[in-house]
C-alpha atoms as a printed R data frame, in Angstrom:
    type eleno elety resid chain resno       x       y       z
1   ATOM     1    CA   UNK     A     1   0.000   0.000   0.000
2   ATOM     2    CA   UNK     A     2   2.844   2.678   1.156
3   ATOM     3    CA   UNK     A     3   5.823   3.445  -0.059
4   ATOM     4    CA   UNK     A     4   6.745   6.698   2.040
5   ATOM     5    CA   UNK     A     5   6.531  10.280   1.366
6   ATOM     6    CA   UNK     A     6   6.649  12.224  -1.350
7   ATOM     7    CA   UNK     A     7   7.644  15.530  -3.061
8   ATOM     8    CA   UNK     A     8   5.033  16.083  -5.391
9   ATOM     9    CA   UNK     A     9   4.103  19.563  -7.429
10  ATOM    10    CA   UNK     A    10   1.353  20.815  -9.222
11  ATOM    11    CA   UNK     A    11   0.702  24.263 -10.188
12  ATOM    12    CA   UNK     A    12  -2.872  25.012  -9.539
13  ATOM    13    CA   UNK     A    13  -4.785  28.030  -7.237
14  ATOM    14    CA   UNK     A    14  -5.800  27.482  -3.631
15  ATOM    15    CA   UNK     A    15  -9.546  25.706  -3.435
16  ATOM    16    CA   UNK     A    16 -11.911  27.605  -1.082
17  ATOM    17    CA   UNK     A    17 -16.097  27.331  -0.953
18  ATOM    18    CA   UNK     A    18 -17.881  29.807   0.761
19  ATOM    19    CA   UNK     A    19 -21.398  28.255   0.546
20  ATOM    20    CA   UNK     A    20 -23.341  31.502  -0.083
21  ATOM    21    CA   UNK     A    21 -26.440  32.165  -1.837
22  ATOM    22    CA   UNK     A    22 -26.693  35.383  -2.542
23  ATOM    23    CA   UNK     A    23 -29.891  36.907  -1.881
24  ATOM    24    CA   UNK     A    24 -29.431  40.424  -2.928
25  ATOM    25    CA   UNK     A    25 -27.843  42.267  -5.614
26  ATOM    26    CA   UNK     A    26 -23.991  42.373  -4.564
27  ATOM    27    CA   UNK     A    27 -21.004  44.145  -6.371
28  ATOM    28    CA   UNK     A    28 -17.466  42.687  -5.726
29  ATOM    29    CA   UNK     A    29 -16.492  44.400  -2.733
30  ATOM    30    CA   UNK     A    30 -19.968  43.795  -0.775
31  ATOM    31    CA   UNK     A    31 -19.888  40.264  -2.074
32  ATOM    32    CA   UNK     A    32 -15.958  39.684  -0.912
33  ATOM    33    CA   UNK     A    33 -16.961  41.044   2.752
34  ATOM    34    CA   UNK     A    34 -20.306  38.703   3.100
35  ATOM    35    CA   UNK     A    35 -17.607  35.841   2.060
36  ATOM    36    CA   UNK     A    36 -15.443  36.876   5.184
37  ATOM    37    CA   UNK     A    37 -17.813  37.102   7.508
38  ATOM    38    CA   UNK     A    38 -19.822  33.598   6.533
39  ATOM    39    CA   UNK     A    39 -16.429  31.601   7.414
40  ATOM    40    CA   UNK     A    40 -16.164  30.682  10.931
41  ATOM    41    CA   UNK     A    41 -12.466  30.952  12.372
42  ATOM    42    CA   UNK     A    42 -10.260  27.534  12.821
43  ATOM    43    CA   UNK     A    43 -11.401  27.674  16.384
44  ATOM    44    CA   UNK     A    44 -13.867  25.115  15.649
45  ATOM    45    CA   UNK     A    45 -12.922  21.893  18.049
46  ATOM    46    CA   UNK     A    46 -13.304  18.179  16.389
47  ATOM    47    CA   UNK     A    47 -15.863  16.313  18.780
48  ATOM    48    CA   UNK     A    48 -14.304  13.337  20.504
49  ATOM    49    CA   UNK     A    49 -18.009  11.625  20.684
50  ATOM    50    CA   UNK     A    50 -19.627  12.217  17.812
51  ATOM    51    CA   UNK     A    51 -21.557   8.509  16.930
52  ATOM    52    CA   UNK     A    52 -21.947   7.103  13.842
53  ATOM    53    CA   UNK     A    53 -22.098   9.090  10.680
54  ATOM    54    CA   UNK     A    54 -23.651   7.409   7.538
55  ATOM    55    CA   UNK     A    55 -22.181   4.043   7.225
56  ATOM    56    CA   UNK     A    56 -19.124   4.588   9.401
57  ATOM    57    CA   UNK     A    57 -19.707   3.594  12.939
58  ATOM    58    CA   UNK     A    58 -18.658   5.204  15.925
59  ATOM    59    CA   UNK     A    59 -15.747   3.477  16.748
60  ATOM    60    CA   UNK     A    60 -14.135   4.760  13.317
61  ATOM    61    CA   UNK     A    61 -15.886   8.602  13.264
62  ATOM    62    CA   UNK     A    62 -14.216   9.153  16.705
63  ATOM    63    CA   UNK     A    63 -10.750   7.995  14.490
64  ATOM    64    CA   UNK     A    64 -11.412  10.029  12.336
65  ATOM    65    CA   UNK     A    65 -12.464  13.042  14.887
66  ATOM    66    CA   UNK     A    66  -8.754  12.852  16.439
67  ATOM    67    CA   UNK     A    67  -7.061  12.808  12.515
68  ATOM    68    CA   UNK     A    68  -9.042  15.995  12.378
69  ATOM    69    CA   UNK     A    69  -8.393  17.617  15.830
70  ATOM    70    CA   UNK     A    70  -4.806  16.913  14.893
71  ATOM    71    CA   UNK     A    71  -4.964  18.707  11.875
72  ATOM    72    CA   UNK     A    72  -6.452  21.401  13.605
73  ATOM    73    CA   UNK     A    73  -3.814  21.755  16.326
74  ATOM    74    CA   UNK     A    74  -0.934  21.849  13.676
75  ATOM    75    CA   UNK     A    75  -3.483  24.525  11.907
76  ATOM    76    CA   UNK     A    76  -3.701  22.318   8.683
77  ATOM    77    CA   UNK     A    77  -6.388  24.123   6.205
78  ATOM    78    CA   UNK     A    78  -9.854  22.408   6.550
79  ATOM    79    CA   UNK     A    79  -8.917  20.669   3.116
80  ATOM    80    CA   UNK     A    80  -6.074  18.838   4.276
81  ATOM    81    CA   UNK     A    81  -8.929  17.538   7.168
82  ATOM    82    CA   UNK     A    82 -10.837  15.840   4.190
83  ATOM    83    CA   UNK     A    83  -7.916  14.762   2.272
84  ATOM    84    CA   UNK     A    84  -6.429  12.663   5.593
85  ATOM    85    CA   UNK     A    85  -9.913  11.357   6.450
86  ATOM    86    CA   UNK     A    86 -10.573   9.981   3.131
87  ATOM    87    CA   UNK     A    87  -6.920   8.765   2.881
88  ATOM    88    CA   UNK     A    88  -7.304   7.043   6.284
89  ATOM    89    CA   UNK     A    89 -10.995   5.564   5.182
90  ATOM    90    CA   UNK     A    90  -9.308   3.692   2.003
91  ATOM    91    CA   UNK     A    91  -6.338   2.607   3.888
92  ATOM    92    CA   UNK     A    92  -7.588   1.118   6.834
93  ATOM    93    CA   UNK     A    93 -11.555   1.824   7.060
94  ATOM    94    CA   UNK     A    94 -10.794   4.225   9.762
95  ATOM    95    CA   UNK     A    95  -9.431   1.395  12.121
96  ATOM    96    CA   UNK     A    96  -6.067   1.715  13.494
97  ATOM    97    CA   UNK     A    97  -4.425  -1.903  12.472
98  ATOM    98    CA   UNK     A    98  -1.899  -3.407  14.202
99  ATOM    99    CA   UNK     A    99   0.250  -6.309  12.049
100 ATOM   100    CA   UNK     A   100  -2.156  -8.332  10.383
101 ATOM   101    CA   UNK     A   101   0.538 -11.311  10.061
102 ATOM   102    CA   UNK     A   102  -0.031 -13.088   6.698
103 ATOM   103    CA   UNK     A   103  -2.036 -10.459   5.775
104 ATOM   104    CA   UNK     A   104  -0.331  -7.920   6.367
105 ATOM   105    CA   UNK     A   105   0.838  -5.620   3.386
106 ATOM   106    CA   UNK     A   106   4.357  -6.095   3.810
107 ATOM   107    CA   UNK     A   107   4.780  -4.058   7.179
108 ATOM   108    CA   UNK     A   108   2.149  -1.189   6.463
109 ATOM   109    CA   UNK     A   109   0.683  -0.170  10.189
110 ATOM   110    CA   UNK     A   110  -2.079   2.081  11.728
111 ATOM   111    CA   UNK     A   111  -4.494   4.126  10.358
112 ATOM   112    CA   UNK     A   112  -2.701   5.111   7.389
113 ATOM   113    CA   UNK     A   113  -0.969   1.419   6.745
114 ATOM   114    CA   UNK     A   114   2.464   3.817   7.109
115 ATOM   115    CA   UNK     A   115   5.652   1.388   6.792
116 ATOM   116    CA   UNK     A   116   8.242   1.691   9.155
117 ATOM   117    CA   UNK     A   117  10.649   0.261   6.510
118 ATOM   118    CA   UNK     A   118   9.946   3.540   3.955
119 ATOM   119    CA   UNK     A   119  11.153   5.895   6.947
120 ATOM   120    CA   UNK     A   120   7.472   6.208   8.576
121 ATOM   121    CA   UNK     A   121   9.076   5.994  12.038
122 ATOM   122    CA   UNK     A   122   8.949   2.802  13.962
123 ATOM   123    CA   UNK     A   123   5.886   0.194  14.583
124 ATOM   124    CA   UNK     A   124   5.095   1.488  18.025
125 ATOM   125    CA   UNK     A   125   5.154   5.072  16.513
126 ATOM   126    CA   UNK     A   126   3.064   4.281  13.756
127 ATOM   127    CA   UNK     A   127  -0.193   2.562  16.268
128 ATOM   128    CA   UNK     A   128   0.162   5.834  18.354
129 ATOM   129    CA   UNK     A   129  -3.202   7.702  16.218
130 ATOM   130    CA   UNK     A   130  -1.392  10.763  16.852
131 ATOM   131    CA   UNK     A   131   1.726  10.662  15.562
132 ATOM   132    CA   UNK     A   132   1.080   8.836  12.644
133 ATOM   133    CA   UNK     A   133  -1.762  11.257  11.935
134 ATOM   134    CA   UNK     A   134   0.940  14.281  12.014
135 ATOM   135    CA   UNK     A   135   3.456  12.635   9.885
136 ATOM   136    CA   UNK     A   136   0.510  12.516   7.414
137 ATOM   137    CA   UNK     A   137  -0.002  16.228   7.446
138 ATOM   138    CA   UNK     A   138   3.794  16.590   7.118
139 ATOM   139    CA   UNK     A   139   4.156  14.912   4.892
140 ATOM   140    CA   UNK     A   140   1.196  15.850   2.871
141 ATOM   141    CA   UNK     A   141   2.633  19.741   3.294
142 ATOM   142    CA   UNK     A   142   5.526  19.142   1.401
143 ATOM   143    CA   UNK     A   143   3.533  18.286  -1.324
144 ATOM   144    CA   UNK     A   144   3.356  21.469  -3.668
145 ATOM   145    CA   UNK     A   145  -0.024  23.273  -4.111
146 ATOM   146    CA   UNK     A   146  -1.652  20.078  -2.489
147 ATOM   147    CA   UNK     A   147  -4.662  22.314  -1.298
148 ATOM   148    CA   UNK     A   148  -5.861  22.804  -5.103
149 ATOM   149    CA   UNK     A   149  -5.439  18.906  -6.611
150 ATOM   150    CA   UNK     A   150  -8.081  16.371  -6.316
151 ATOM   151    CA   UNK     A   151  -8.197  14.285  -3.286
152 ATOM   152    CA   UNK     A   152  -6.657  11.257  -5.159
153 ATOM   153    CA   UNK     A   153  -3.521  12.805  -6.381
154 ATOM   154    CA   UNK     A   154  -2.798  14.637  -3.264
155 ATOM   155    CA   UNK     A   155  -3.150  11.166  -1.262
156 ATOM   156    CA   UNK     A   156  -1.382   9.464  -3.753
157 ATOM   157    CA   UNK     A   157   2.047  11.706  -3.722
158 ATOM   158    CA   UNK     A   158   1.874  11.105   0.169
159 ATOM   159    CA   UNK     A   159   0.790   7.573   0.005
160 ATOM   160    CA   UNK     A   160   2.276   5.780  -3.516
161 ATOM   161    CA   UNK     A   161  -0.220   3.203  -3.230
162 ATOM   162    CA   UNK     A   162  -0.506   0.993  -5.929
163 ATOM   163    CA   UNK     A   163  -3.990   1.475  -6.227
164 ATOM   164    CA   UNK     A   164  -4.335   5.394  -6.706
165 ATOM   165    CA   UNK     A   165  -7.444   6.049  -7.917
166 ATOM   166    CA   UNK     A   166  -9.521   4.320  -4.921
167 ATOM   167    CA   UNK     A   167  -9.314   7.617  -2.567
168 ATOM   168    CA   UNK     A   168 -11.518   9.544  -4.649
169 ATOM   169    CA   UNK     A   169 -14.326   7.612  -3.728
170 ATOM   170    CA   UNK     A   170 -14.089   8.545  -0.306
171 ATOM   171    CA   UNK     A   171 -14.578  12.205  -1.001
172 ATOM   172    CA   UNK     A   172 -17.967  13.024  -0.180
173 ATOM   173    CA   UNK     A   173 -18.240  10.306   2.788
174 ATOM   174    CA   UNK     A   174 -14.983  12.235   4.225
175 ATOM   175    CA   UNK     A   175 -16.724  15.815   4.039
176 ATOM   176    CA   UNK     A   176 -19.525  14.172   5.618
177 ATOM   177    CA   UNK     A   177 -17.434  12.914   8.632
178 ATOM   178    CA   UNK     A   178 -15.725  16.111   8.874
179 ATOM   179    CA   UNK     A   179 -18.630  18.511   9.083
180 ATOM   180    CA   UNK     A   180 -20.717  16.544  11.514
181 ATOM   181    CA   UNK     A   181 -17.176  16.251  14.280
182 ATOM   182    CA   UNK     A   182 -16.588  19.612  13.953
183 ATOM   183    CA   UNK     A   183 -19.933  20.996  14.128
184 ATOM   184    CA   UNK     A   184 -20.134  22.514  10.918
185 ATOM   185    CA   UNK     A   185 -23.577  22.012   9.050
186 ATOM   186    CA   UNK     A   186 -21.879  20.832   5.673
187 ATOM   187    CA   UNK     A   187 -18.029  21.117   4.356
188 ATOM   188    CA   UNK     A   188 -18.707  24.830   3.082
189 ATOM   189    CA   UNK     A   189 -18.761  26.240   6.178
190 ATOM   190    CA   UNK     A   190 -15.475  24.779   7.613
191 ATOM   191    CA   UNK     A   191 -12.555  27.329   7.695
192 ATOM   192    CA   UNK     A   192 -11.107  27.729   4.269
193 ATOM   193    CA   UNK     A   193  -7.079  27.966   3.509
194 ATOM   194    CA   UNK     A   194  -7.871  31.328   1.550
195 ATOM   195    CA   UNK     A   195 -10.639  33.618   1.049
196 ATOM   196    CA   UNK     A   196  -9.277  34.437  -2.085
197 ATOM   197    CA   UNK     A   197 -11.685  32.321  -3.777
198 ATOM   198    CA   UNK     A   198 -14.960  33.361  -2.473
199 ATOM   199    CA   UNK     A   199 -14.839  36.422  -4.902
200 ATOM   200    CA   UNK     A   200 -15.317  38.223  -6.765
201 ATOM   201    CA   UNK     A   201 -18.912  37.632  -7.160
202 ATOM   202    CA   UNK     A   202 -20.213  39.173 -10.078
203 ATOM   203    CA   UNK     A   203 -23.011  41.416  -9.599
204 ATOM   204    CA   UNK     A   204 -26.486  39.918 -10.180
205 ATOM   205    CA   UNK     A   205 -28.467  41.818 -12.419
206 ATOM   206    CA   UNK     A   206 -31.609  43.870 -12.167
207 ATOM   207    CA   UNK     A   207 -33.294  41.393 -14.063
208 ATOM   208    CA   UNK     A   208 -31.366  38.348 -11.606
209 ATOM   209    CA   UNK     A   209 -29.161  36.609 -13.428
210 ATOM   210    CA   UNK     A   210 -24.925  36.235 -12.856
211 ATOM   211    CA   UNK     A   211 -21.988  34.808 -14.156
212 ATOM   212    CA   UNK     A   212 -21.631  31.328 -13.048
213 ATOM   213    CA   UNK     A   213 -18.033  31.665 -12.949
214 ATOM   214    CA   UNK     A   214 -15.805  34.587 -13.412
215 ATOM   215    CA   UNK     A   215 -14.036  33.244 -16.092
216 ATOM   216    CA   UNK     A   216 -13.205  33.922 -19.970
217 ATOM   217    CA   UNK     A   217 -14.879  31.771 -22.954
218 ATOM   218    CA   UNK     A   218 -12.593  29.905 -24.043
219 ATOM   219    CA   UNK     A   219 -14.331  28.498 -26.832
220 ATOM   220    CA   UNK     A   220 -17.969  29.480 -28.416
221 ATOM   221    CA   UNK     A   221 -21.281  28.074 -29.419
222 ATOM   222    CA   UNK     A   222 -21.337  25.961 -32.617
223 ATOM   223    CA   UNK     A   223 -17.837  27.493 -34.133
224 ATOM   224    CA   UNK     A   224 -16.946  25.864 -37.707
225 ATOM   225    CA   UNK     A   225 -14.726  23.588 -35.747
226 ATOM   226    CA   UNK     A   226 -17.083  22.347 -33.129
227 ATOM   227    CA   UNK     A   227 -20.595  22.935 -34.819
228 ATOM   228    CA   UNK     A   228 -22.358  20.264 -32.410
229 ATOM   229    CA   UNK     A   229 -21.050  22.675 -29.563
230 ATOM   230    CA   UNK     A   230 -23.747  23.567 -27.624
231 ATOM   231    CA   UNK     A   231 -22.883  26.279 -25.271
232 ATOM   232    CA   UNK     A   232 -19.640  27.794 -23.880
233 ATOM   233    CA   UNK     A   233 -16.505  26.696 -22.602
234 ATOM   234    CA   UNK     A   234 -15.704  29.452 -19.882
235 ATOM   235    CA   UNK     A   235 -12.064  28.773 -18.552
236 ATOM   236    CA   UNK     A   236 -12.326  28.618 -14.960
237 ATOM   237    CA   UNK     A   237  -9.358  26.356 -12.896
238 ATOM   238    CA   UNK     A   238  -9.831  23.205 -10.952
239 ATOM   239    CA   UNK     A   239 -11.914  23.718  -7.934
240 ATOM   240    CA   UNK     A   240 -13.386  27.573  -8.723
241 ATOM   241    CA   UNK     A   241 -16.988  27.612  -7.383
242 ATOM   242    CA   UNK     A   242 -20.037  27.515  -9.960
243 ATOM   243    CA   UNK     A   243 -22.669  29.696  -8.971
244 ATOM   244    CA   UNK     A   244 -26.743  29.547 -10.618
245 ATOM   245    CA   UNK     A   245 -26.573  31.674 -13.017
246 ATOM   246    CA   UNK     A   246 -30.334  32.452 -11.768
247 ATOM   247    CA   UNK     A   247 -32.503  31.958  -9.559
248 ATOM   248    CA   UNK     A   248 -34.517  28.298  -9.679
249 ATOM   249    CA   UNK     A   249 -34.854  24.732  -9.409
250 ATOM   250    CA   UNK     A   250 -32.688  21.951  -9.809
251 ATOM   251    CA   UNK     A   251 -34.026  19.789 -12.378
252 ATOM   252    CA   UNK     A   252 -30.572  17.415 -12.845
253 ATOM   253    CA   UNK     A   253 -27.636  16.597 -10.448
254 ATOM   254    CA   UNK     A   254 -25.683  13.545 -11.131
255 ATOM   255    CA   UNK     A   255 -23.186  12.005 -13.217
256 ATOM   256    CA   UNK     A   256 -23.413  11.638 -16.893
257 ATOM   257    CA   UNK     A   257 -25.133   8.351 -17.388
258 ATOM   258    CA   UNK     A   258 -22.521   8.060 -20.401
259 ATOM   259    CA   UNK     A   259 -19.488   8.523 -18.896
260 ATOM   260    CA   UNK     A   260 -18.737   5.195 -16.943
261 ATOM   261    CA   UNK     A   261 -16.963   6.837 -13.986
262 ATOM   262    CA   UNK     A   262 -17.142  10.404 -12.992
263 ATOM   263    CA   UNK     A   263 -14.576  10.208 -10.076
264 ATOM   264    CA   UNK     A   264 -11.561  10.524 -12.498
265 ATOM   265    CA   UNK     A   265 -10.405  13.347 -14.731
266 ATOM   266    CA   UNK     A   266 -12.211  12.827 -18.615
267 ATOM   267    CA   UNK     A   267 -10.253  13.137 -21.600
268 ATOM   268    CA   UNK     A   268 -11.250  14.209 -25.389
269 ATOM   269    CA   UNK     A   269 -12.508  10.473 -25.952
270 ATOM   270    CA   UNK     A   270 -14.709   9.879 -23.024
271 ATOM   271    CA   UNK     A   271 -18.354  10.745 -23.856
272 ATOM   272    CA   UNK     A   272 -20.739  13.192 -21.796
273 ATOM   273    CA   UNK     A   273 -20.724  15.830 -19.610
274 ATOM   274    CA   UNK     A   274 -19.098  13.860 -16.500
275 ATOM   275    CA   UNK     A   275 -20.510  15.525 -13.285
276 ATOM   276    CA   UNK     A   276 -23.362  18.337 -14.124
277 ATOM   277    CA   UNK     A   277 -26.432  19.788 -13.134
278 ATOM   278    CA   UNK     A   278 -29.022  21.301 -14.719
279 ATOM   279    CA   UNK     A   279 -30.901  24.854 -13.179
280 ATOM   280    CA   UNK     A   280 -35.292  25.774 -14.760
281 ATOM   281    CA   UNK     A   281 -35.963  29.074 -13.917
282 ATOM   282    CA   UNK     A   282 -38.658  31.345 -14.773
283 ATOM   283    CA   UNK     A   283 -40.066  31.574 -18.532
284 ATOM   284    CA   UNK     A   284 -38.825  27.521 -18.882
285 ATOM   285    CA   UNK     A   285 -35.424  28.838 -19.337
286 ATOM   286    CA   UNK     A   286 -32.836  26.085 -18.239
287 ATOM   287    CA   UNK     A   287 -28.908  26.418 -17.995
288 ATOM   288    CA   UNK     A   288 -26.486  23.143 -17.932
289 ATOM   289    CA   UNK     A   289 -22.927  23.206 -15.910
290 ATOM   290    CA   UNK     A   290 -21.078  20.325 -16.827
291 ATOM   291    CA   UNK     A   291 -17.546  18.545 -16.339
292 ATOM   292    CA   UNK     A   292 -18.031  19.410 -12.373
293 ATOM   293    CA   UNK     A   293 -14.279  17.650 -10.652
294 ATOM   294    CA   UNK     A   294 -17.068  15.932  -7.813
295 ATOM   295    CA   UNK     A   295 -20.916  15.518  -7.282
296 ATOM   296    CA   UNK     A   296 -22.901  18.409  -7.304
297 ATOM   297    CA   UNK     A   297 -22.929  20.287  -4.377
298 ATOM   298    CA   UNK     A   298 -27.210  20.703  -5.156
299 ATOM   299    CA   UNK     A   299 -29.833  18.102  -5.176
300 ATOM   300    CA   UNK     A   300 -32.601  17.420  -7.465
301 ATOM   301    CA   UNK     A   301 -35.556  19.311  -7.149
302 ATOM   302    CA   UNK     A   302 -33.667  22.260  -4.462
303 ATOM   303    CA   UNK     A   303 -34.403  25.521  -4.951
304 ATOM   304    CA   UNK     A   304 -31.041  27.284  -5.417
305 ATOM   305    CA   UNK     A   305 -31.009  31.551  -5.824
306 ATOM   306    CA   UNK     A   306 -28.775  33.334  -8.183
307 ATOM   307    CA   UNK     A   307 -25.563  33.701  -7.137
308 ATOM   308    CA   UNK     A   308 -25.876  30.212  -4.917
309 ATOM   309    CA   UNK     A   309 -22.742  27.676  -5.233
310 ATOM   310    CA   UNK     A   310 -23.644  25.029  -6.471
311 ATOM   311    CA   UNK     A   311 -20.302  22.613  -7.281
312 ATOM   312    CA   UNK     A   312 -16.576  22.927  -8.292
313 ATOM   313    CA   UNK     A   313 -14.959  22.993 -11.971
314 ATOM   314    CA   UNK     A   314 -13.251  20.387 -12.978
315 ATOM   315    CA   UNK     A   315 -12.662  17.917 -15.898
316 ATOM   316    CA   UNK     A   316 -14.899  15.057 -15.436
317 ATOM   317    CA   UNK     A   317 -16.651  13.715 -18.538
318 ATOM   318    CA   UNK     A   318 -15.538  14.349 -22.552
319 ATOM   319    CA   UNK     A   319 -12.931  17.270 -21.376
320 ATOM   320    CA   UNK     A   320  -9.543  17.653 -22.445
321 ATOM   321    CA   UNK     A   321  -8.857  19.763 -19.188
322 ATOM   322    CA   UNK     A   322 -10.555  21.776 -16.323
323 ATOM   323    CA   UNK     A   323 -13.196  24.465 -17.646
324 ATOM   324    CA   UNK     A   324 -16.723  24.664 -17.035
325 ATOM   325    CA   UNK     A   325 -19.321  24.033 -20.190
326 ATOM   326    CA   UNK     A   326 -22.205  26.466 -20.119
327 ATOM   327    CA   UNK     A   327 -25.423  25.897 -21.780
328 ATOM   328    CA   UNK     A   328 -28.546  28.185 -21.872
329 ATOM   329    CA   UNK     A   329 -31.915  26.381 -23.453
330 ATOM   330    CA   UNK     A   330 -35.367  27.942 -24.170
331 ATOM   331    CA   UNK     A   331 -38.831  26.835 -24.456
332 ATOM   332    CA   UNK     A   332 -37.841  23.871 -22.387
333 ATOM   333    CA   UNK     A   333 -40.795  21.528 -21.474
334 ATOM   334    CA   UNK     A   334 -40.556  18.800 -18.542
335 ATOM   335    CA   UNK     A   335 -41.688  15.038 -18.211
336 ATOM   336    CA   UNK     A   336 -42.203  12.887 -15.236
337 ATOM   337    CA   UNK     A   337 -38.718  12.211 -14.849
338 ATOM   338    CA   UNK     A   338 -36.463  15.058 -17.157
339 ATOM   339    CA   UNK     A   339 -36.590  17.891 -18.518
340 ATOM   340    CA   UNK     A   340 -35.870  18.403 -22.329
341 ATOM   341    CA   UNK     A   341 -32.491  20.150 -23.125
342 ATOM   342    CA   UNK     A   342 -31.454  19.297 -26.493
343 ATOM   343    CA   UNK     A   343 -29.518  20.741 -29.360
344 ATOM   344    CA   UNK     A   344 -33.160  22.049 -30.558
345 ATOM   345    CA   UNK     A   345 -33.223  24.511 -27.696
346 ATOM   346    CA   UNK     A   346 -29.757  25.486 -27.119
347 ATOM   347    CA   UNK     A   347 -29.010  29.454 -27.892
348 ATOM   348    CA   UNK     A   348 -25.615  30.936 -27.640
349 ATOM   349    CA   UNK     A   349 -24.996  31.898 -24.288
350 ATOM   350    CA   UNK     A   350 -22.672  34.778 -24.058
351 ATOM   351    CA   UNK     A   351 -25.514  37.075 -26.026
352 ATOM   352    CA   UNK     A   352 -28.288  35.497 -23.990
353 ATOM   353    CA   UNK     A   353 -26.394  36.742 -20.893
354 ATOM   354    CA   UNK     A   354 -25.488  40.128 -22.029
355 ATOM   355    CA   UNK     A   355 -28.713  40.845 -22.957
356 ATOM   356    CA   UNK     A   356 -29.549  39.885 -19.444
357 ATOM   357    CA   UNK     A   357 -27.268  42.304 -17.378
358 ATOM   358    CA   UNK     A   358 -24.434  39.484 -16.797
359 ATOM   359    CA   UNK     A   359 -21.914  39.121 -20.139
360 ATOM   360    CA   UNK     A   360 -19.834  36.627 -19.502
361 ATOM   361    CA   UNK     A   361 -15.951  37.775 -19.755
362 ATOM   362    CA   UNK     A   362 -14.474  37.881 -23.059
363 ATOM   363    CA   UNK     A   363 -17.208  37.353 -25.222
364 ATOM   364    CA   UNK     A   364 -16.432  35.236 -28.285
């Protein structure tokens, strides 16, 4: 499972969610000090006796309550919380293993199977919860811009497990587990490593729409070379909060029923929109946000306002690299179980949204 520490880089912004509908018209200054003020300080404690949460029973949450407290106590960003949880949940199910004899993975110990033989520290070291949980966050600092990459590479240049993909799956269970011992009401409201991310919000219009992301297009709507395009690539980094572009009601939230596996990065050959949701607002106007890095952070049938975050950019689905894909569709009529958004419907977004009070940035 282990083989030590790594030095791993990756040159990608800081992730932070904020978690705030807005529900008023906001410029960027207004909208960068509501940010500020929604995100609680790091004084939040981890809860030694928390119970079960989901699937994970008690014995394991309170595990994974002290991996969090000592993140907290070496002041670890709330991200590096999630990333050890869900490390620790694929390694070891949250249990702290002794030697498992015969099946054993060569001499892989505790909660994060750490090997004394790859420099870990010794057995006895690595069964104290404690310290092995710090020389996870150490190690897991010296990882470059680890705060921005997806849970499974950031786990996987500490870890170098031969199976590399399986943290991702942990994700959401992880945020889940983290929120409820610290109190939080969901992952958005944990302490962030920046602010820098909450803004700028772009104002919402007098007639309430924004930009989902403040973000150039990147590439337009049905160009010569992609004329079964059909809406706008707006290019937005890994992890930059999507916001409704208007007010309504979450009609799709889910992963591409195409796509196979949504929990890895697409590429040009993988079909769909990976991760996406789809917004109807008033008039039967609907948007689409695809290639989202995780699930949506919305469920089907919530009513989200304009402004409201609502998941992450990323690169899931038929994506050649992190962006989000924009779609506006009219005259869009509902069934029992979807609504219709189809090439028939789809208008080019960038004029739809200037005429609305929101252009999108750099307007094709």
């Amino acid at each position: 499972m282990k083989f030590g520490a790594a030095f791993g880089s990756a040159g990608m912004l800081l992730l932070a969610m904020c978690g705030l509908p807005l529900a008023a018209v906001l410029g960027d200054n207004a909208a960068a000090a509501v940010c500020t003020a929604a995100v609680p300080g790091a004084s939040m404690q981890a809860r030694t006796r928390q119970g079960p949460v989901g699937r994970w029973p008690s014995a394991q949450v309170d595990n994974a309550a002290l991996i969090v407290s000592v993140g907290q106590n070496a002041k670890v960003p709330a991200r590096g919380w999630v990333v050890a949880v869900a490390t620790a949940m694929q390694e070891s199910r949250l249990t702290n293993l002794g030697d498992l004899g015969a099946r054993n993975d060569h001499d892989s110990l505790g909660l994060f199977q750490q090997r004394p033989s790859q420099g870990w520290g010794s057995p006895a070291q690595l069964l104290d919860r404690v310290y092995a949980s710090t020389a996870f966050y150490k190690a897991l600092q010296r990882v470059r811009s680890w705060e921005a990459l997806p849970i499974t590479v950031a786990a996987q240049k500490v870890q170098r497990s031969a199976y590399p993909d399986a943290y991702a799956k942990h994700e959401i269970d992880a945020e889940r587990i983290v929120a409820a011992v610290t109190g939080a009401a969901s992952i958005t409201e944990l302490p962030s490593a920046s602010l820098a991310d909450c803004g700028p919000i772009a104002a919402v219009s007098s007639g309430g729409w924004t930009r989902p992301v403040d973000a150039p297009v990147v590439s337009g709507f049905r160009t010569p070379g992609r004329p079964t395009h059909q809406g706008n690539d707006l290019g937005a980094g890994r992890n930059t909060v999507i916001r409704a572009a208007a007010a309504g009601k979450v009609v799709f939230a889910a992963c591409d029923d195409d796509t196979g596996n949504c929990d890895i990065d697409g590429s040009p050959s993988t079909p769909g929109c990976g991760w996406f949701v789809e917004i109807l607002h008033a008039g039967q106007i609907a948007t689409r946000y695809c290639h989202m890095v995780r699930k949506p952070e919305v469920f089907l049938g919530q009513r989200v306002s304009a402004g409201e975050p609502i998941g992450l950019v990323g690169t899931s689905g038929h994506s050649s690299g992190p962006h989000l894909h924009f779609e506006v569709h009219i005259d869009v009529t509902c069934g029992a179980v979807r609504c219709r958004l189809s090439s028939a419907n789809a208008i080019e977004p960038s004029g739809f949204m200037t005429a609305r009070g929101a252009p999108l940035r750099g307007r094709l």
